[in-house]
Each structure stands twice: as C-alpha cells, then as structure tokens.
N, C-alpha and C positions, 0 to 999 in steps of 0.2 A: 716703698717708693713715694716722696709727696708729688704734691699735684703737678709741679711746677718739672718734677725729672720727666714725669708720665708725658707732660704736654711736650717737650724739647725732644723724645726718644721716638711720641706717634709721628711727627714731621720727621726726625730722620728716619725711619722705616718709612715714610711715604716716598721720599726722596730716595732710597735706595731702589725701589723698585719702578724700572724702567714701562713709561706708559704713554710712549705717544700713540695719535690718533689713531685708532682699529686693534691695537694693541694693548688694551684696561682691563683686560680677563684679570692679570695677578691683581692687581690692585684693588679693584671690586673684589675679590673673594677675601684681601688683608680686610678693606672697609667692616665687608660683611661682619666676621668674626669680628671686629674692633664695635660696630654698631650693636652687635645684639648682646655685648658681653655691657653696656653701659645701660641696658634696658629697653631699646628701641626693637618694634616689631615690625620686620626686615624683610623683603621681597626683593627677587629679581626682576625687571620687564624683559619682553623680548628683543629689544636695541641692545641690552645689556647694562642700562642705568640700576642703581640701587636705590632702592625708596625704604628710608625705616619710618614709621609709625610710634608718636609716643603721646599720652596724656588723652585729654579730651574736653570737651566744652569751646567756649571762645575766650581769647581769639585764637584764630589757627594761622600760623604762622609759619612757611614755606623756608627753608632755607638750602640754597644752592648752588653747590660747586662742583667744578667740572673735573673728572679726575687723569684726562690724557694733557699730555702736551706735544709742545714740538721735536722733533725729531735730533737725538744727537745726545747722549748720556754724558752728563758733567759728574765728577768724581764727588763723593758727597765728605765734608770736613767740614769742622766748625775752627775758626778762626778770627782771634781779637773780636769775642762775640756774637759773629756772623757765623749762620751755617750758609755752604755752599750748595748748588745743586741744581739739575732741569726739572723746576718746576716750581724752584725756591719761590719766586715772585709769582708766574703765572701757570697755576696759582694753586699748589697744592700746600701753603700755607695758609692762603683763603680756606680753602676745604678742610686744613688740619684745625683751623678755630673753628669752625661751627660742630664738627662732633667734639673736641677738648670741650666748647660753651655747651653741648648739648648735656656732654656726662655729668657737668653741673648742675644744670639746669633739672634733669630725672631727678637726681639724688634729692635734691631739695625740696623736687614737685611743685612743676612750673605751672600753671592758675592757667590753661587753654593746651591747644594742643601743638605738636611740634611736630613738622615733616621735613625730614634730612634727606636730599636728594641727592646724590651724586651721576654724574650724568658722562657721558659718554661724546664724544666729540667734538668740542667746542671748537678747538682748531679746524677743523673738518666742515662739514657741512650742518653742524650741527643740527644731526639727527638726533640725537638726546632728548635736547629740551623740547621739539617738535613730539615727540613720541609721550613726553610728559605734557604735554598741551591739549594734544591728540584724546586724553585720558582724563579731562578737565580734574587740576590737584584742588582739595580741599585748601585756599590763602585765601587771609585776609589783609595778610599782608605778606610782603617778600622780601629776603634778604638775599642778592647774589654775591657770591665770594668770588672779590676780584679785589687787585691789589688797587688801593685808595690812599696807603699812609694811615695809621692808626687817628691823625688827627683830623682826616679827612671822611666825608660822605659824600659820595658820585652821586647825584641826581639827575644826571644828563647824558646820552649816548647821541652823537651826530646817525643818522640812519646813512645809508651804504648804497651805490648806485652801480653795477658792474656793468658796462656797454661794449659791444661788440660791432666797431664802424669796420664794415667791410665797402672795399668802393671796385668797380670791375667796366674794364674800357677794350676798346678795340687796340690791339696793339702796330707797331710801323716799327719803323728804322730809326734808330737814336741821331742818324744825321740830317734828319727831318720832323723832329720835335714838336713842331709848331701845327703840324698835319695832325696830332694824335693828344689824346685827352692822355697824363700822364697817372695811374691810379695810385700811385705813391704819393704824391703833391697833392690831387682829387680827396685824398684821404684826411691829408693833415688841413685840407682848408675847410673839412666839415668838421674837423676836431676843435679846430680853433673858434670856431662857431660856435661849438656844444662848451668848451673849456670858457667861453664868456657871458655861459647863460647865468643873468642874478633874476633876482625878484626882490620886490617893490618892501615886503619885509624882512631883508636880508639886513643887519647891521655888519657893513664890509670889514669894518676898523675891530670887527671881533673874531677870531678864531672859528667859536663855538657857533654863532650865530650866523657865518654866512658859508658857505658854498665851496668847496674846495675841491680841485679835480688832480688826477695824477695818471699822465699813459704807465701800464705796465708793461704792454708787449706789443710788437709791432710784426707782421708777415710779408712778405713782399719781396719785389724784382726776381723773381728766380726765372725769368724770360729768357735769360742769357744776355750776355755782355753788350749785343747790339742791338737791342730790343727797348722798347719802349716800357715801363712794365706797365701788365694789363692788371693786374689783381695784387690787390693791400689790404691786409685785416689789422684794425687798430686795437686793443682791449684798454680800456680804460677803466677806472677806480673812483669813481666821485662821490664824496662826502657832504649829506645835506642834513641842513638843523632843522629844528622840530615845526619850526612854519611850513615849511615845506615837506609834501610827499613823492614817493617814489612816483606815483602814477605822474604830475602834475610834473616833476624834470622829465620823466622819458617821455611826456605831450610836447615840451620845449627842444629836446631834442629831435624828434621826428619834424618839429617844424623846419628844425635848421636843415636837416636833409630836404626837405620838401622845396625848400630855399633855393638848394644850392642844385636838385634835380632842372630846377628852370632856368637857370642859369648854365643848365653843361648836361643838354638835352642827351649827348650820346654817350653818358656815366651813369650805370646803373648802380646806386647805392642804398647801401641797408641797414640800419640798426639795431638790433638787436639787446632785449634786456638779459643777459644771464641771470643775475643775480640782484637782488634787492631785500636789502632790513631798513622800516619804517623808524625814523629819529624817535626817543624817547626824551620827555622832558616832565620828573614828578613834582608833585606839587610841594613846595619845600614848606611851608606852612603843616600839613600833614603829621599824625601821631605819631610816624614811623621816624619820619627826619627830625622830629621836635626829643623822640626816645633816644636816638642816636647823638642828638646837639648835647642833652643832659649828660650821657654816659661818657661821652670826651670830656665835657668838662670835668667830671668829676675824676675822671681816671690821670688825668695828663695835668691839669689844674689851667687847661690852655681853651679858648674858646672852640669850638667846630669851625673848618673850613669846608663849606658847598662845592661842591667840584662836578664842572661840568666838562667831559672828556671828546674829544674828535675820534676817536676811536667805535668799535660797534663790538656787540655781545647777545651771548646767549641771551639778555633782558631784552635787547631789542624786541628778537621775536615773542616774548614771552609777555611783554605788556602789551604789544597790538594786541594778541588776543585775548587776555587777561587784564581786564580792567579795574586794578588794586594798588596802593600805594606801592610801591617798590625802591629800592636802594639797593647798593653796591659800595660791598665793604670789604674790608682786607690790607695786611700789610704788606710791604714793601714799596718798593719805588717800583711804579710803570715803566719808567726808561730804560729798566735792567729786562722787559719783558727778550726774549729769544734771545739774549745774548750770551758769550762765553762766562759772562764774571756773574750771571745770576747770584744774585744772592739774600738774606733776607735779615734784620737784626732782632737775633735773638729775644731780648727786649723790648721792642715793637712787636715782633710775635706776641708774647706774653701779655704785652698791654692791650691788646689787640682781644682777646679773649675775653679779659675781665669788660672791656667796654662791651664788648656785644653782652655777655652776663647782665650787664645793668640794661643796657636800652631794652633785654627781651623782656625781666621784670617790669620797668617802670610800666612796658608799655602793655603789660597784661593789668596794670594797676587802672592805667586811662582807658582802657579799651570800653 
C-alpha cells in the first residue's frame, strides 16, 4: 500500500465510525491501534482523550484534534474526488493529517518531541482539552486540527459570551397593561442594551475585531392568555475579539441591568454568565506561523493566507492557560461545518499533510 492509499483509507475508517460527543469509545480505541502501530507511545486519560508520546529533546510540539462530532451519520463515499462524511470537515480530517504527518515524521526521526492528542468533546463542553490542561502538556508550540483550507493558517478565535437575561414582574390583566411592568418587553429592552454594548477598541467595519451578539432562546408568557406575563428568560450568544475579555463584557452588561433596575424599580432582573471562552489572537510574526507560511508556499506554490475566524474552539481554552504560540490547521471548507453535504477534497487532504510535514521540519530546524 503507498503512502498516499494508507492516508485516503485512515480518513475513510475514521468517517465510518460513528463519534459524536459522549460517544468516541470506537474511535479512540481505532486511533489507539492506528497511533501505536506508527511508533507513538500511547495512553488513555480518564475523560477518555488519547495521548501518544514520540521522540525527545526540543522542540515539543502538541498537536490536536478532537475526535467526536455532531450528531446525525452521513453515508461515507468518495465522489468526483471528494470523500463524504460526519466529520469530513469538522474535523476528523484535521485529526487524520496529524497522525498520517505524524507516521512521517517517526519514520524519518523528527529532531524534538511530538505529542498527538486526541481529545474527547469538542462539540460538548469540551472536557477534553480542559482535562489535558488540567495535566499541564509538555508544548512549545501547538497545532490544533481544525478545518483552515490547506492554504490557510487560523491565528485568531473571537472568545464567546453565553448570557442568561432573565427579568421577573408582578403580573395584572392584559386589559390594563399600562398598571403592570410587562417581563417579555422588560426582557428585550435589557437585551437591546447588552446587544449595543461596543468598546472604544472595537473596529466596527470588521467582522473579527468587533463584537457580535445573537438571542438563541427566549422563555416566556405561559401566564395564560389574560395575563400580563410575569417571568422571561433571554439566552443569548455573543461574540468578543481579542481586545476585549469575558470579565470586562459581563461588567458592561451588569451595568445595563443596573440601568434599567432604576428605571423599572418593580422588575427584578438578572444576568447571568453560563458560559465563557477568552478571544485568542497569536502572534503571526512567530516560528510556528512563519513554519507554516513557508510550508504553503512550498507545497501549493501559492502565498499563506492569515485567517482570522468569528467562531471559538478547543484553542480558546487552551491558550488562556497555556501561554505558547499556537495555530489551527486543517482541510476543508468551515461553511460545510454540521451540515448534510459535509465533505472534504481529497487533494486538499493530501496537500494538507505534506504542508504540516514541512512546517513540523522547518520548524524543528529554527527552534
């Protein structure tokens, strides 16, 4: 078998075996056998991520990809080049180049050390990479697998603001409105408030750089039909760039309730942070992005494109507490992420592997 069947047959055995989030037992135990049989020395943790071990000296070099996706099994075929599949893009062809770059990399005896993570949740809550943090990994630098476009390097993740506007009134008779604080309406006029918070270094005219909010779910009126409604919970989704942190939006948003408590003395409203990832932004100057600009060009004969995504990821969490250069690499198109037509081109696959192969060289040549 050459290199080239081996790499096209581990992505469709990855893709055949079903792994959304809670569900990575098969696929972590295919990884396993697949990881130790290329040379890597291979452990399970207790979340259920797989860590193999290979090489030694500097630099050490982290590389990681999530192996569950989202929920719903697409039939796996290869067609006019493209294989099909749930996971084609996000992103179990990320994770099929770094161990395909890794079996290279052994065989040849890569100049530092290599650590191949695969990890467990990324869709989820991702407990994974938290339980690999939790463990502090031996990087000096990080590559995470996620779909970038073979001519592409992600250096940027917007961080993630999950808010919980709940607002709660005395309730009356819908034919006397004007007597009672209404907490549907109460609700959206502190949303609209939080939905127009910027800051002073926001560039608005940019995507990436400023501030984007989005309601996911709304609760409310179940008072009954002549009721005022007393109680509304808003959940909201907002998106902040790397000037800004999580703490310093949910300060601005507590103002706005604080605002609007003095203005509608008899609504008692709350905020709530569920959920928050810190914005990442690396330093594109750096050995890791300079390895990776070199290994596009040589592989594709095309410059590197920087790419900086509105989206959040396992790196999120991994660079607040891990302070290392880092990137996010991987084929396919992001737009295909959770959808039916997933898919990924077989040759951007491929290209995709030989570029990480040069950027892990070069960059064990500069380290």
């Amino acid at each position: 078998m050459s290199a080239r069947d081996y790499e096209v047959q581990l992505l469709n055995r990855m893709l055949n075996t079903y792994s959304p989030s809670g569900q990575e037992k098969e696929i972590a135990d295919l990884i396993i056998v697949e990881m130790e049989r290329i040379g890597f020395r291979v452990s399970k943790d207790e979340v259920g991520n797989v860590i193999g071990q290979a090489g030694v000296g500097s630099p050490c070099v982290m590389l990681c990809g999530h192996m569950d996706t989202i929920p719903g099994f697409i039939p796996v075929r290869i067609e006019n080049g493209r294989i099909y599949g749930r996971g084609a893009v996000d992103a179990k062809a990320s994770l099929a180049i770094l161990i395909a770059a890794s079996a290279e990399m052994i065989k040849k005896g890569f100049r530092g050390q290599l650590q191949l993570v695969a990890v467990v949740d990324e869709e989820g809550e991702s407990k994974g990479i938290r339980n690999i943090i939790k463990k502090g990994p031996c990087a000096d630098y990080a590559v995470f697998g996620e779909p970038s476009g073979v001519g592409n390097v992600t250096i940027g993740y917007k961080g993630s603001v999950h808010l919980k506007v709940t607002c709660q009134t005395q309730t009356g008779h819908v034919a006397a409105p004007w007597l009672f604080e209404n907490a549907i309406e109460n609700t959206f006029e502190v949303w609209r408030a939080i939905a127009n918070i910027h800051f002073a270094e926001e560039d608005l005219q940019s995507r990436f750089y400023s501030t984007t909010s989005c309601v996911t779910r709304i609760e409310g009126g179940r008072d009954g039909f002549s009721t005022v409604p007393s109680k509304c919970s808003l959940h909201a989704d907002i998106r902040i760039p790397p000037q800004i942190t999580v703490q310093r939006f949910q300060d601005k948003a507590q103002d706005c309730a604080e605002q609007f408590r003095r203005r509608h003395p008899d609504a008692d409203v709350t905020i709530e942070l569920e959920n928050g990832e810190q914005p990442f932004e690396t330093d594109k100057s750096s050995a890791l992005v300079r390895a990776f600009a070199w290994a596009i060009r040589k592989v594709t004969a095309r410059p590197a494109v920087l790419v900086r995504k509105s989206g959040t990821g396992d790196i999120n969490a991994f660079a607040t507490a891990i302070k290392r250069p880092m990137i996010a690499y991987g084929p396919g198109n992001s737009h295909l992420d959770h959808t039916a037509d997933e898919h990924v081109s077989i040759r951007e696959y491929l290209d995709a592997i030989q570029v990480l192969q040069e950027a892990l060289n070069r960059l064990a040549l500069v380290d």
